[in-house]
C-alpha positions as CSV (number, residue, x, y, z in Angstrom):
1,X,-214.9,83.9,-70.2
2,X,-212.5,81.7,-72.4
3,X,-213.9,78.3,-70.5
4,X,-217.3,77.1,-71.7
5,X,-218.6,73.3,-70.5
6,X,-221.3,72.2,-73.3
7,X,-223.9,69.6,-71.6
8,X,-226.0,67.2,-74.2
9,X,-225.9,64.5,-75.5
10,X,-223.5,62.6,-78.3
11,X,-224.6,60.3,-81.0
12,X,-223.6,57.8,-83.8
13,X,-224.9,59.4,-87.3
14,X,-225.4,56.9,-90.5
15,X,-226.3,59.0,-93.8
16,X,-228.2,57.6,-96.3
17,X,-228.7,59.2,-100.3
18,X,-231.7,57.6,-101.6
19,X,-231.5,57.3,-105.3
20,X,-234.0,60.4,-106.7
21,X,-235.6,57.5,-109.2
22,X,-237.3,55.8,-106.1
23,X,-238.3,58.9,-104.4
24,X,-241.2,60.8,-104.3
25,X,-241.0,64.6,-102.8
26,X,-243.7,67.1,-101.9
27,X,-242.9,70.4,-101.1
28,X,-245.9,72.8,-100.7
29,X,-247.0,75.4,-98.0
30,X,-247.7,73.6,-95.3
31,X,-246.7,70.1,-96.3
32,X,-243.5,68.8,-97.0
33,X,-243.0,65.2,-97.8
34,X,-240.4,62.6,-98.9
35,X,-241.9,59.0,-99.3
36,X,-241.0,55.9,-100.3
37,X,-242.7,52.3,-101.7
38,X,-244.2,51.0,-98.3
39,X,-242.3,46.7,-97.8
40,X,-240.2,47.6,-100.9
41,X,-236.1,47.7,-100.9
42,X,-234.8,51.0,-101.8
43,X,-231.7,51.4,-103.4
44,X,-229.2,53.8,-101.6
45,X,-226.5,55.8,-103.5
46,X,-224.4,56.5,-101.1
47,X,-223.7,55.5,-97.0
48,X,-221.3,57.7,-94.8
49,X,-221.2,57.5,-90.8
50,X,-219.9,60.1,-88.6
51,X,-220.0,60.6,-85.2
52,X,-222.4,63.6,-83.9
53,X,-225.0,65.0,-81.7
54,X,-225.3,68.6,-81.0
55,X,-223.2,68.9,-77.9
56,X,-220.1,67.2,-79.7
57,X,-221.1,69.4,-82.8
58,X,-220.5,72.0,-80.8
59,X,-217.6,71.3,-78.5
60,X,-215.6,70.6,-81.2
61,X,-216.4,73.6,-83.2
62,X,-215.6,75.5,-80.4
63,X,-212.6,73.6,-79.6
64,X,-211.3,74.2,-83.5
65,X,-211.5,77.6,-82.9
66,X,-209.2,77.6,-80.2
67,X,-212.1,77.6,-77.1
68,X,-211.0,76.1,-74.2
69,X,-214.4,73.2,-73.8
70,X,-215.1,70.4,-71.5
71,X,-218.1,68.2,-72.4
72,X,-220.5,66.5,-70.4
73,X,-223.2,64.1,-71.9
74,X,-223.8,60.8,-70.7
75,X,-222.3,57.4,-72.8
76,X,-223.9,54.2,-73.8
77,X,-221.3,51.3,-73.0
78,X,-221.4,49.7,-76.5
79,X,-218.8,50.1,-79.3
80,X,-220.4,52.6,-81.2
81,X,-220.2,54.4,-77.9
82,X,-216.6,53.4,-77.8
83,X,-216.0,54.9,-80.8
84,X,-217.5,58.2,-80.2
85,X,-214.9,58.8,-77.1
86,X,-212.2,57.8,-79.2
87,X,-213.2,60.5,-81.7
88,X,-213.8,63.2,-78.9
89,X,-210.1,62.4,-77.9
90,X,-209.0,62.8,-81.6
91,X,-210.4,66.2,-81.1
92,X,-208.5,66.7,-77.7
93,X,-212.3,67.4,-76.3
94,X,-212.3,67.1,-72.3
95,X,-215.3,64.9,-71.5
96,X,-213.9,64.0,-67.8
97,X,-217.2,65.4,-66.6
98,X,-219.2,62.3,-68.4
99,X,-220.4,59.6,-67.1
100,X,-221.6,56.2,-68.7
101,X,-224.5,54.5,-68.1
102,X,-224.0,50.8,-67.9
103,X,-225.3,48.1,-70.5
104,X,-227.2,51.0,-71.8
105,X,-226.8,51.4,-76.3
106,X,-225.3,54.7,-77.9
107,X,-227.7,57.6,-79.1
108,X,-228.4,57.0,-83.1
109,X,-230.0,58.8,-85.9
110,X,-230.6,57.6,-89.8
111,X,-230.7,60.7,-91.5
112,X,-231.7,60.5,-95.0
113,X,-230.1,63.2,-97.2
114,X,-232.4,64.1,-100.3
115,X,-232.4,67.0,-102.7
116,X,-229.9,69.3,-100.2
117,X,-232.1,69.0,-97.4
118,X,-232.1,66.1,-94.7
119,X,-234.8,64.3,-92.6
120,X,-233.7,62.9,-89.4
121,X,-235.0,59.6,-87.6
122,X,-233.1,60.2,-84.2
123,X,-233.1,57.6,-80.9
124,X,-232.3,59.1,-77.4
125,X,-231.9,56.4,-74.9
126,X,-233.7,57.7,-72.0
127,X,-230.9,58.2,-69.6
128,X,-230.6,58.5,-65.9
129,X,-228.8,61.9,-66.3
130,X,-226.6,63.5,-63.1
131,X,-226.0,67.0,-62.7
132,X,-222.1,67.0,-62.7
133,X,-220.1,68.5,-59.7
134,X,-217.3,71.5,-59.5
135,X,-219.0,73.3,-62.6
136,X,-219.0,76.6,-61.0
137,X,-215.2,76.8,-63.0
138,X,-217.1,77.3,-66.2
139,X,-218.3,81.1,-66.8
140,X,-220.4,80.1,-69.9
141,X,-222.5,77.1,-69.9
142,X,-224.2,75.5,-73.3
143,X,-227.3,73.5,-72.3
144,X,-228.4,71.8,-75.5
145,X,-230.6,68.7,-76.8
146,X,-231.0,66.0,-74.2
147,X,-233.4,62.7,-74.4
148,X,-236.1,61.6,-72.2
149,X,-235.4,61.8,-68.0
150,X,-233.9,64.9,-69.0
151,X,-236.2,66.9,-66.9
152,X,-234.6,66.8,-63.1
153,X,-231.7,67.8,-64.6
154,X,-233.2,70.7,-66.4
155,X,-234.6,71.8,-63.5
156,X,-231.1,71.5,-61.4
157,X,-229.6,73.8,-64.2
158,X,-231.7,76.5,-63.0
159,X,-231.0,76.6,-59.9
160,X,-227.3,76.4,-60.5
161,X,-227.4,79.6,-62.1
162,X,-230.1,81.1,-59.8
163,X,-227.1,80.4,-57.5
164,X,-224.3,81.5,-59.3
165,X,-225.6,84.5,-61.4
166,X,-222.4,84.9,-62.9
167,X,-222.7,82.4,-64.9
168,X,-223.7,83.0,-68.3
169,X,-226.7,80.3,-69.7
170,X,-226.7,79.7,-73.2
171,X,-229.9,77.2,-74.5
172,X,-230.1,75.4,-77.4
173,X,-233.8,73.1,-77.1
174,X,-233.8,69.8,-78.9
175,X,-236.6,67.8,-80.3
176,X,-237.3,66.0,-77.1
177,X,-237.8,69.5,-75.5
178,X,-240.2,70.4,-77.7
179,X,-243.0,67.6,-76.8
180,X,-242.3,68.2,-73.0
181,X,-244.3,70.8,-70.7
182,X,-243.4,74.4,-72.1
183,X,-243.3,75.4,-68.3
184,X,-240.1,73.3,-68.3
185,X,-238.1,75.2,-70.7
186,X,-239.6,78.7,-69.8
187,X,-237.7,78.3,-66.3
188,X,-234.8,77.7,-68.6
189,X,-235.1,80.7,-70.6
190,X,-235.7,82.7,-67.6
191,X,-231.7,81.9,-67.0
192,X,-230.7,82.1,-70.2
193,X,-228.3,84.5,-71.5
194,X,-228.2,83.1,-74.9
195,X,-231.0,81.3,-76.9
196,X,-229.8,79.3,-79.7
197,X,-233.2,78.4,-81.6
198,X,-234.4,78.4,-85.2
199,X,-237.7,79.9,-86.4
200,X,-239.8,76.6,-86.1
201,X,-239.1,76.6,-82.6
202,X,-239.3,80.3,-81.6
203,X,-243.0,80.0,-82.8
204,X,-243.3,76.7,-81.0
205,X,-242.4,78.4,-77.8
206,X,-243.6,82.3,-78.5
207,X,-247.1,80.7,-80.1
208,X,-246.6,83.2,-83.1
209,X,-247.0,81.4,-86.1
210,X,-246.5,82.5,-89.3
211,X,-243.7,84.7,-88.4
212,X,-242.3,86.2,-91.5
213,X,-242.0,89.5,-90.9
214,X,-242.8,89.5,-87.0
215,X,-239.3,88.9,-85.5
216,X,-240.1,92.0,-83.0
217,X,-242.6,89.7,-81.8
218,X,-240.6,86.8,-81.3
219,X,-237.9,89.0,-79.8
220,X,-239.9,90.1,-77.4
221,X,-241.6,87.3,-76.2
222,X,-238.3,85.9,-75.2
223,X,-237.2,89.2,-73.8
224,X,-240.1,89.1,-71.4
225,X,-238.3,86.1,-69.5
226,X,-235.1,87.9,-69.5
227,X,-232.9,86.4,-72.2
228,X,-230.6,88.7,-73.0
229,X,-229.4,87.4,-76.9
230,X,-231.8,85.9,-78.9
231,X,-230.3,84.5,-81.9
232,X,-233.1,82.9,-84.1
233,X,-231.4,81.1,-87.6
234,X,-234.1,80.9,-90.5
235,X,-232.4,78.4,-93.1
236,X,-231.9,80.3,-96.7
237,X,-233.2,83.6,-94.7
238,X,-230.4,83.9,-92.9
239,X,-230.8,84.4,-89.5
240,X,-232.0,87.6,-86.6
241,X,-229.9,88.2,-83.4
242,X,-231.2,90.4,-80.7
243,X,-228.6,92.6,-78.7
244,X,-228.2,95.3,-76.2
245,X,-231.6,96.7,-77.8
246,X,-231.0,95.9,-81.5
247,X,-232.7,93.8,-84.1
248,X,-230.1,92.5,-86.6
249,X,-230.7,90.6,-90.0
250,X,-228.2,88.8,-91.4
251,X,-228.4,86.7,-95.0
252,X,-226.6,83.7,-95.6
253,X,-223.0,83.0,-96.6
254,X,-223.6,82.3,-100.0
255,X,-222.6,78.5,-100.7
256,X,-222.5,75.4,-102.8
257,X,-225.3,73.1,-100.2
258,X,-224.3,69.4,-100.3
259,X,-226.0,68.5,-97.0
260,X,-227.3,70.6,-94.1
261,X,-226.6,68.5,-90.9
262,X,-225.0,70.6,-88.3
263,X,-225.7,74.0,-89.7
264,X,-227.3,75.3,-87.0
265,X,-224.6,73.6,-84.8
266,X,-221.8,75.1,-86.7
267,X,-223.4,78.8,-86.6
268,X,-224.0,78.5,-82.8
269,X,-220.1,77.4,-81.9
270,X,-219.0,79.9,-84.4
271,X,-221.2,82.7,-82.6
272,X,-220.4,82.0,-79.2
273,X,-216.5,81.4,-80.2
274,X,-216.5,84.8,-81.5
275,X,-218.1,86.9,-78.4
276,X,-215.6,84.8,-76.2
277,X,-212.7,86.2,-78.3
278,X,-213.9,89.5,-77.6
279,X,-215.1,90.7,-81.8
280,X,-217.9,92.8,-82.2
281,X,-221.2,91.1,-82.8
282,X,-221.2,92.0,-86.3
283,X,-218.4,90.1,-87.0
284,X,-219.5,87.1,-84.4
285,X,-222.2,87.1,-86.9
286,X,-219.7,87.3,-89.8
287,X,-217.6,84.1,-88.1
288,X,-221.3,82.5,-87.6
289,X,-222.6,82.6,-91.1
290,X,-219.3,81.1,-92.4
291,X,-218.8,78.2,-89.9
292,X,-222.4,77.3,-90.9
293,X,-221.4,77.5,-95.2
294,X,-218.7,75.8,-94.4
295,X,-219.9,72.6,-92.8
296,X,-223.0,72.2,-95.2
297,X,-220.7,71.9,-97.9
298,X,-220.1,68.5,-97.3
299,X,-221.9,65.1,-95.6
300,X,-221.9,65.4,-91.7
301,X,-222.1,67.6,-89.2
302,X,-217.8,68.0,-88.1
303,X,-216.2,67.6,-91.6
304,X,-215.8,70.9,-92.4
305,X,-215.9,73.0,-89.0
306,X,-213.5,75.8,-89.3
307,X,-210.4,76.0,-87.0
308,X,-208.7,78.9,-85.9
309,X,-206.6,79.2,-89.2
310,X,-209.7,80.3,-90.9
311,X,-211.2,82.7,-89.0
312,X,-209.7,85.6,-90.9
313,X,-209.7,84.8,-94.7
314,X,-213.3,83.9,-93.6
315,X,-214.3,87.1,-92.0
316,X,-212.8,88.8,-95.1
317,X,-215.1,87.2,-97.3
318,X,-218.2,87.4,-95.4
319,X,-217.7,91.1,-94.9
320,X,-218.4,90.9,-98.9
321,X,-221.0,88.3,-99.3
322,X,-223.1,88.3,-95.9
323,X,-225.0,91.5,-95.4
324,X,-226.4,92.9,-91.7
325,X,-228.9,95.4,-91.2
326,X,-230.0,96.2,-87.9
327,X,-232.8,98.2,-86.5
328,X,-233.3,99.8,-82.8
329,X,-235.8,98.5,-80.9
């Protein structure tokens, strides 16, 4: 299990700080807002631009952790697209299973960091994406967020590991996925080994809203299309994993929060990089938790990824910080 191939697509990241004097914020039950003077000029404090998406997030977290990870997304064939491969290679990241579409721009986001949290205006070109070939030499695939046209593909996935049930799925849904027909990404889960998906989404999906207190619930649901992990993060609440017939809740690794971008990313790579070495599940938790503190401690999504090195001094700390109760379902 130590080869993984991570399919999604890559993107060129601007960061903007907003200066708090020229920002109004609303944060109530329900509603949460951040507006701004409609035709003004707003004055920005800070700029910062980093290459990201969530499958390079995650490649490259895995990859620092000493995973051997292809990567297959499909390019634009401008320079920010140019760039983004020449960072991928700075990060020794295989993406010989890529392709780029022609005259076609990179994916972008402007993501506006305010008050510790961040608000994302993404673009995903709508690609013409192709299933790549030979990838039956990966025992763990990571499907994650694709863009529009991303729907023949989805479907090819599934039968790929219909085909090949050794294969081990792990799903992580994007924003596109969750405006297409649910029926779509039910087939996926019916493959999936591992769900990556935060609590917004699980009630999305599940149709449970208000969740707080009904993870059983949202656990089931997804048992019921035979996923075998279900590993649902909850910002500040930590986060519930799912497991050979347990509930676990975990808290947060306690943290100074200086942007969130990538969390969910980092706590994915750092899960999965942890049940391919072979630890327990506790501590892929453990590993999980701190890969996600780390990277929200500063702006972008791959700043702050943990390699190898860290693992331990890491794991000793969360063991101390991060507690996991679990309950048997």
């Amino acid at each position: 299990m130590s080869k993984i191939l991570v399919i999604g697509d890559v993107s060129f990241d601007v960061f903007i700080t907003p200066r708090l004097s020229e920002t109004l914020c609303r944060k109530e039950e329900g509603e949460q807002y951040i507006c701004f003077s409609y035709g003004d000029k707003i004055p920005v404090d800070t700029v910062a631009y980093y290459p990201g998406g969530c499958a390079a997030n995650v490649a490259i977290g895995l990859k620092r952790l000493e995973i051997e990870v292809s990567l297959c997304t499909t390019f634009g064939d401008d320079s920010l697209s140019q760039l983004l491969q020449k960072h991928l290679r700075e990060e020794s990241i295989d993406f010989s299973l890529s392709i780029i579409d022609a005259h076609s721009p990179c994916n972008y986001s402007t993501i506006i960091s305010y008050n510790q949290e961040r608000t994302i205006f993404a673009y995903h070109k709508p690609r013409s994406y192709m299933f790549p070939q030979s990838i039956d030499q990966f025992p763990i695939v990571y499907l994650t967020s694709m863009g529009e046209g991303f729907e023949t593909f989805y479907e090819s996935t599934v039968q790929f590991v219909k085909k090949n049930p050794s294969v081990k799925l792990c799903f992580n849904p994007g924003s596109v996925q969750l405006h297409c027909d649910k029926k779509i990404i039910q087939n996926i889960f019916s493959v999936t080994s591992y769900v990556f998906i935060n609590r917004k989404e699980a009630e999305y999906f599940t149709g449970i809203i208000n969740s707080q207190g009904k993870e059983q619930d949202l656990m089931n649901w997804f048992r019921s299309l035979g996923v075998k992990t279900i590993i649902i993060t909850d910002g500040n609440n930590g986060s519930y994993i799912y497991n050979d017939s347990t509930l676990y809740k975990a808290s947060c690794f306690p943290t100074t929060v200086v942007e969130k971008t990538g969390a969910g990313d980092a706590y994915n790579a750092g899960f999965l990089a942890a049940i391919i070495k072979g630890f327990s599940i506790k501590d892929a938790i453990l590993l999980a938790a701190s890969n996600s503190a780390s990277v929200i401690q500063s702006v972008g999504a791959q700043q702050n990824l943990l390699y190898e090195k860290d693992i331990t001094s890491f794991l000793e700390k969360a063991k101390k910080l991060v507690t996991i109760e679990h309950i048997r379902l």
